[in-house]
C-alpha positions in Angstrom: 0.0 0.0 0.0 1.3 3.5 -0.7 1.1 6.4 2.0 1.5 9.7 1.0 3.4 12.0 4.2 0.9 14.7 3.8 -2.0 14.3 6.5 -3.2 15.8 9.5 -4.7 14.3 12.7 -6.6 15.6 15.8 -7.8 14.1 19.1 -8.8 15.1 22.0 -9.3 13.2 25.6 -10.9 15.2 29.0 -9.8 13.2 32.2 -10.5 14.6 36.1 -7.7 17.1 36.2 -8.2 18.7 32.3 -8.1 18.3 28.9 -5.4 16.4 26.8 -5.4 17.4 23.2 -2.8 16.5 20.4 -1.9 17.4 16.8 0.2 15.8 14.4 1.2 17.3 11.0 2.8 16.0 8.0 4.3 17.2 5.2 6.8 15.2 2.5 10.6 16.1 3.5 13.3 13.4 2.3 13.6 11.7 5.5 11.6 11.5 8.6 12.3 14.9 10.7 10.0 15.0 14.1 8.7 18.1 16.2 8.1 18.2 19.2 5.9 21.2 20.9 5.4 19.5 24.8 4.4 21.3 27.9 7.1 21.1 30.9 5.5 19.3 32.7 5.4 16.4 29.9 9.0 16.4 28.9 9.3 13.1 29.7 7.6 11.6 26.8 9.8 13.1 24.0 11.6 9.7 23.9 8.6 7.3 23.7 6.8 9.9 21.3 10.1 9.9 18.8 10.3 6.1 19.3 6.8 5.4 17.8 7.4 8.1 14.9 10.7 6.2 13.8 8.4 2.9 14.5 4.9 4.2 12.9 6.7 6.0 9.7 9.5 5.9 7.7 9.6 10.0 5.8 8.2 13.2 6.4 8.6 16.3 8.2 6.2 15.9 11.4 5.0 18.3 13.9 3.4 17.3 16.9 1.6 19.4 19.5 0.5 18.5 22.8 -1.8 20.3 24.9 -3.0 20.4 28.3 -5.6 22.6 29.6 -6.1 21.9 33.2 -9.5 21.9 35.1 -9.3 23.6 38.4 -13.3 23.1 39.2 -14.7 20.9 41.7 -11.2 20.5 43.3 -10.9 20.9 47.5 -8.0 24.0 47.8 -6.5 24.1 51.0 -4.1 26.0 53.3 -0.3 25.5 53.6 0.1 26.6 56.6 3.4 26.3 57.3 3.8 28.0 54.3 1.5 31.1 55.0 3.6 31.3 59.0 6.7 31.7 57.1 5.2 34.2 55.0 4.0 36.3 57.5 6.6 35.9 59.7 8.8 37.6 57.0 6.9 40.1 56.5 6.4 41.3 60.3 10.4 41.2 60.0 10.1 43.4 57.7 7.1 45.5 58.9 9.6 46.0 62.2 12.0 48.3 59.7 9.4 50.5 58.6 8.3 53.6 61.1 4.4 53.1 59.8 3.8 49.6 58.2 0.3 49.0 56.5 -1.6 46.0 57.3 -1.2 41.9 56.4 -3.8 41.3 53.9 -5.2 37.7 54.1 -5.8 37.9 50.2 -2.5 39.1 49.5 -0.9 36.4 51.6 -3.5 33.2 49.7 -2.0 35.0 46.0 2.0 34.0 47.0 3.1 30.8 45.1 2.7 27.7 47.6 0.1 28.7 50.1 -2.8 27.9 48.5 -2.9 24.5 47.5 -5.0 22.1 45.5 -5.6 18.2 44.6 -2.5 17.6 42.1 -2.8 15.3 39.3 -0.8 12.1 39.5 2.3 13.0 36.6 2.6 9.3 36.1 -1.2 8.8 35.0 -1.3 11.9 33.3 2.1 11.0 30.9 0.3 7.7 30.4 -3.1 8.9 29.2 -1.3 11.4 26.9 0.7 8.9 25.5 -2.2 6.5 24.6 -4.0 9.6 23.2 -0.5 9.9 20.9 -0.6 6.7 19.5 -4.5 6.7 18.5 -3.8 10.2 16.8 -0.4 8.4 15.1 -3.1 6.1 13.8 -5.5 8.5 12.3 -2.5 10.2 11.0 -1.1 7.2 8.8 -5.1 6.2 8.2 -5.3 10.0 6.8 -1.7 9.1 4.8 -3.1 6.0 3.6 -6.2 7.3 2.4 -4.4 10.1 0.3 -1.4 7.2 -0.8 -4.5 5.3 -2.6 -5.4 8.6 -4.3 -1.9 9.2 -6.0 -1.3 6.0 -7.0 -4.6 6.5 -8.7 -3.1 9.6 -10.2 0.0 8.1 -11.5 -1.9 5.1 -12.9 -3.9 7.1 -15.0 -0.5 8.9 -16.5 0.9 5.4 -16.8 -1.9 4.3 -19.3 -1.4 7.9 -21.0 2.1 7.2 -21.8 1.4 3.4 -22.9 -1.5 4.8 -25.3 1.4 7.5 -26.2 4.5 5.5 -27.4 2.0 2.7 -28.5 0.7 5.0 -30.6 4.2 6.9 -31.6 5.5 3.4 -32.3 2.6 2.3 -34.9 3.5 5.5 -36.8 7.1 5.4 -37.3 6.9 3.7 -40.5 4.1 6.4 -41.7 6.5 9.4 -40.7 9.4 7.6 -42.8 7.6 6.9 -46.0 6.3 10.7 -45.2 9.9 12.1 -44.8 11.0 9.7 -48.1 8.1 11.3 -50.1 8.9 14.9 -49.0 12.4 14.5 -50.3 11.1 13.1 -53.6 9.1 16.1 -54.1 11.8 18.5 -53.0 13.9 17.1 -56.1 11.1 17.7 -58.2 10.6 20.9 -58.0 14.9 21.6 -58.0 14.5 19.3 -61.4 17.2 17.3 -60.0 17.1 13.7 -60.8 18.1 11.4 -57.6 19.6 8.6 -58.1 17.3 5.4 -56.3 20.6 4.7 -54.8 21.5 7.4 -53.3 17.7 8.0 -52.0 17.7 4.4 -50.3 21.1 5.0 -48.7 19.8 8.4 -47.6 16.3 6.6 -46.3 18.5 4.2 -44.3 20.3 6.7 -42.6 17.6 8.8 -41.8 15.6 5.0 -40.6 18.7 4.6 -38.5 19.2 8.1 -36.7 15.4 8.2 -36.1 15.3 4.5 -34.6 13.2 4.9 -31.7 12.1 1.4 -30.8 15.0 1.2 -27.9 13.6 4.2 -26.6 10.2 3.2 -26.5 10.8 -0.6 -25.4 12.6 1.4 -22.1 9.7 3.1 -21.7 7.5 0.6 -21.4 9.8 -1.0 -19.2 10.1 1.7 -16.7 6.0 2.3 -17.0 5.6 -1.4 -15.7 8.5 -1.6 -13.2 6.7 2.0 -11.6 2.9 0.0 -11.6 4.9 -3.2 -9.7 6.4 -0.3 -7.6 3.2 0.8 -6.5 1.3 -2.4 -6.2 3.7 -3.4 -3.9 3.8 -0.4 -1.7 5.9 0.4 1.8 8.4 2.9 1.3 8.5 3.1 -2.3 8.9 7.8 -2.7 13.1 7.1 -3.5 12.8 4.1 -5.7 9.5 6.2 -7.9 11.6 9.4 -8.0 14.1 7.7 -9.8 12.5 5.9 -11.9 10.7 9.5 -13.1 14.3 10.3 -13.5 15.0 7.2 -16.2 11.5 8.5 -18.0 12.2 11.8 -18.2 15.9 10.7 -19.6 14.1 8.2 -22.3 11.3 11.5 -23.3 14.1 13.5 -23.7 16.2 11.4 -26.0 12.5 10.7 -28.0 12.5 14.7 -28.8 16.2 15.0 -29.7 15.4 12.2 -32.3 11.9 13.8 -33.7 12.4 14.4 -37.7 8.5 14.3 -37.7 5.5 16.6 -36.0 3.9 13.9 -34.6 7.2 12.5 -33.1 7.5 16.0 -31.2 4.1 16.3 -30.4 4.6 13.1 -28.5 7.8 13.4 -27.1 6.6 16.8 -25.2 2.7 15.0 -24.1 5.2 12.1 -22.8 7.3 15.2 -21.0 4.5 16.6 -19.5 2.8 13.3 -18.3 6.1 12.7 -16.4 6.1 15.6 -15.5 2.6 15.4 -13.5 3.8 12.1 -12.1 6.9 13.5 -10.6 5.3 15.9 -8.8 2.6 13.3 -7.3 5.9 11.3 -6.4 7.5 13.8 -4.1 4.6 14.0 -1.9 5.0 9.9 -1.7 6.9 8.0 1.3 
């Protein structure tokens, strides 16, 4: 199966202490480049997280985003009091310097980091939960790469059958456009009233058969065309092995046009360009 490394995936979990939420991007890069965007608090995962990346994908630039937004309500908030005596004390100490002091607010005292306390979240069973939620969103992300995967090879199948029909068609007409080219030079003669000699004009026709030969050209074409449809029926990692094989097209299109002598020979040569063309930039986005 082919997976393309564009997608995008988004899920979401609310527990007793908040909200875990997580988002993984993907874009096609040439080899598999993880980001990490973690709160502090969940530094701990960045190992396991790159782990099942390097397990889960093979290329792609990904970017993955956790979130936590925490859910004071409904949680008992108590007192440190050891905490507040310290505070105050200090500040008495301090009162004692100054000739007229104003007053210990309560509020002011309950607002210092520390004194006012609430039910904390166990780290271990929040790192677990946000992990499990990583690994279903890894899934919907390589469902999401799948999905799109099927599309492009779709894509490059249909330009595979355009370039069959193409040289299949280019190949039938060779021997058209030489009795074409062998007719246009008879006329030419005519009307410069030179007389050729049948010789000459069959050694001429020869040469002109042989610098025009296509068929090696054409027989490489088809065998690239089939080696890409085995490619992609057989899937996995497959985006360096197609890239190179648009490479060997492109080469065989591009030796076609040098050899056109014919219209129709160009005509194809630059529909086979641009059909590679179309492919190669499906290809890129391909893992």
């Amino acid at each position: 199966m082919i997976h393309s490394m564009t997608a995008f995936a988004r899920a979401e979990q609310a527990g007793g202490h908040g909200t875990l939420s997580w988002e993984i991007r993907s874009v096609n890069h040439r080899y598999l480049e993880p980001h990490l965007r973690l709160p502090d608090a969940f530094r701990d995962l960045e190992g396991a997280v790159r782990d099942a990346l390097r397990k889960g994908l093979s290329r792609g630039k990904v970017e993955c985003t956790l979130r936590f937004a925490e859910d004071a309500s409904g949680r008992s908030m108590q007192v440190d009091s050891d905490r507040a005596r310290q505070l105050i004390a200090a500040a008495e100490n301090l009162a004692a310097l100054i000739k007229q002091p104003a007053a210990i607010n309560p509020l002011e005292v309950l607002s210092w980091p520390g004194v006012l306390v609430g039910d904390s979240a166990d780290p271990q069973a929040l790192n677990s939960a946000a992990l499990q939620l990583f690994h279903d969103t890894l899934t919907e992300l390589k469902s999401g790469r799948q999905r799109e995967g099927e599309e492009l090879a779709r894509l490059i199948n249909e330009r595979l059958d355009a370039i069959t029909e193409e040289t299949a068609t280019l190949r039938s007409q060779v021997p058209q456009m030489l009795a074409a080219q062998r007719q246009k030079i008879l006329e030419r003669c005519a009307d410069m009233r030179v007389e050729l000699d049948p010789q000459r004009l069959e050694q001429e026709m020869v040469m002109l058969a042989q610098k025009s030969d296509v068929a090696e050209e054409l027989d490489r074409l088809t065998t690239h065309v089939n080696e890409v449809r085995r490619v992609l029926k057989s899937g996995g990692a497959a985006g360096r092995r197609l890239d190179f094989l648009m490479q060997e097209l492109n080469r065989e299109a591009n030796t076609l046009g040098s050899k056109a002598f014919d219209p129709r020979s160009t005509q194809a040569a630059v529909s086979l360009k641009v059909l590679i063309e179309q492919m190669r930039e499906q290809v890129q986005n391909i893992e």
